[in-house]
VMD Tcl script that draws the C-alpha trace (Angstrom):
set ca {
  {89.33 -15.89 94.17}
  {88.61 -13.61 91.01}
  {86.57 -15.54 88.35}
  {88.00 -13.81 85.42}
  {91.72 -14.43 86.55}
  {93.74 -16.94 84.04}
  {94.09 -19.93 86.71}
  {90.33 -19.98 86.85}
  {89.72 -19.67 83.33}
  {92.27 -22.13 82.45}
  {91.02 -25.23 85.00}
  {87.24 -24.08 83.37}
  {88.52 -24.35 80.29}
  {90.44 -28.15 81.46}
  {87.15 -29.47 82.80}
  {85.42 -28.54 79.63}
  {88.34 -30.31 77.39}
  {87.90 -33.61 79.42}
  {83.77 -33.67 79.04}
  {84.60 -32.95 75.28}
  {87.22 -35.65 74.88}
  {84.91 -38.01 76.89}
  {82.01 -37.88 73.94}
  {84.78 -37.57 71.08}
  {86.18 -40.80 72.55}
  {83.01 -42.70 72.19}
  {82.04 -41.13 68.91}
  {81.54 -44.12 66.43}
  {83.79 -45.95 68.13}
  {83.49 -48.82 65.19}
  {84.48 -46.86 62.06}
  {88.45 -46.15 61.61}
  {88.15 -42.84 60.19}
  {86.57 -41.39 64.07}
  {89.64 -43.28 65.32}
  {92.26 -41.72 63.74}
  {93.73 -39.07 65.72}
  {93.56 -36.11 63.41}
  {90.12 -36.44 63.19}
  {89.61 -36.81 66.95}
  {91.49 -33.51 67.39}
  {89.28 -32.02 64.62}
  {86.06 -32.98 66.71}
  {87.87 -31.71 69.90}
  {88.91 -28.46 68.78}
  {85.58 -27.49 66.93}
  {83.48 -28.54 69.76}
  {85.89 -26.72 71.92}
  {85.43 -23.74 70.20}
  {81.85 -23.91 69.92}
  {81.31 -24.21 73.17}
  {83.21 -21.20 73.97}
  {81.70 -18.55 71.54}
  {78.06 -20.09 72.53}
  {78.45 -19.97 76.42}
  {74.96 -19.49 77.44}
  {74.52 -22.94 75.81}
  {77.65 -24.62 76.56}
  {78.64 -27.63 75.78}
  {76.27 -30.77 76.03}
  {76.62 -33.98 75.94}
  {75.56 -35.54 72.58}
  {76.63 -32.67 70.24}
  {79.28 -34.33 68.87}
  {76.91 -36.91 67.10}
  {75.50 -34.10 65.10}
  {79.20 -32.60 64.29}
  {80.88 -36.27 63.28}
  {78.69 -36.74 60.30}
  {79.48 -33.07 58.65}
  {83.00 -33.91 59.17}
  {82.98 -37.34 57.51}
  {80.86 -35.71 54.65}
  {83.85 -33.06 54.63}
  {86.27 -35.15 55.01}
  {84.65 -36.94 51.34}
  {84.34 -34.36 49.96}
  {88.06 -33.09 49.55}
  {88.75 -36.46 47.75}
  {89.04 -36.38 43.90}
  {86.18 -35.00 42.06}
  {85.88 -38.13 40.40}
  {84.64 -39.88 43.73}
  {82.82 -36.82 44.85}
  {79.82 -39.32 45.53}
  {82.00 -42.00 47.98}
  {81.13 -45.32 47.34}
  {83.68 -47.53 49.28}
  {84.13 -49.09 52.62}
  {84.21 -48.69 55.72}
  {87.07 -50.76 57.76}
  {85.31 -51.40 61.56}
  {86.59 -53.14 64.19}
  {84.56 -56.45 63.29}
  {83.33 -56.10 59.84}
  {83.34 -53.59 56.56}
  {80.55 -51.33 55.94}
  {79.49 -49.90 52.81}
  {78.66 -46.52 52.79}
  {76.94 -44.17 49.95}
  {76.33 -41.06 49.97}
  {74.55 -40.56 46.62}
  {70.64 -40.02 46.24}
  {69.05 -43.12 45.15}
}
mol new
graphics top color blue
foreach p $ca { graphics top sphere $p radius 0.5 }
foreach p [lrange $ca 0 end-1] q [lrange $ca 1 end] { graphics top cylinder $p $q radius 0.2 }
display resetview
């Protein structure tokens, strides 16, 4: 079978999707926003792509712990300019968290 032919790139390319969406389903599991499906599609598509472009690293497990954070600061950030330094809570499953971001 010819490695470079579109079946084989396309069931690599599956099998790296489902490692990705295994970490992107456990990735803080607790806080709403990482639930919410736009997001989760977010973290799938940029470690997706990542992974691609940077093949002699690949994917690994745990990368998306490092990406999640960036995004919720992103995410933050595109709110009014007014809350540019977030001060609010967090809904969780259990409890609410309060999270700032400003330098103390």
């Amino acid at each position: 079978q010819e490695t470079e032919s579109p079946w084989n790139q396309y069931f690599q390319d599956d099998t790296l999707r489902r490692e990705i969406q295994q970490d992107v389903d456990r990735t803080f599991p607790d806080l709403e926003f990482f639930r919410d499906d736009k997001i989760r599609t977010m973290l799938m598509d940029v470690l997706f792509c990542y992974a691609k472009e940077n093949s002699s690293l690949g994917y690994r497990q745990g990368i998306h712990e490092l990406l999640a954070p960036i995004i919720f600061v992103l995410d933050s950030d595109k709110r009014d300019p007014a809350d540019s330094l977030f001060t609010g809570p967090i809904k969780t499953n259990e409890t609410q968290q309060t999270v700032c971001l400003q330098d103390q």
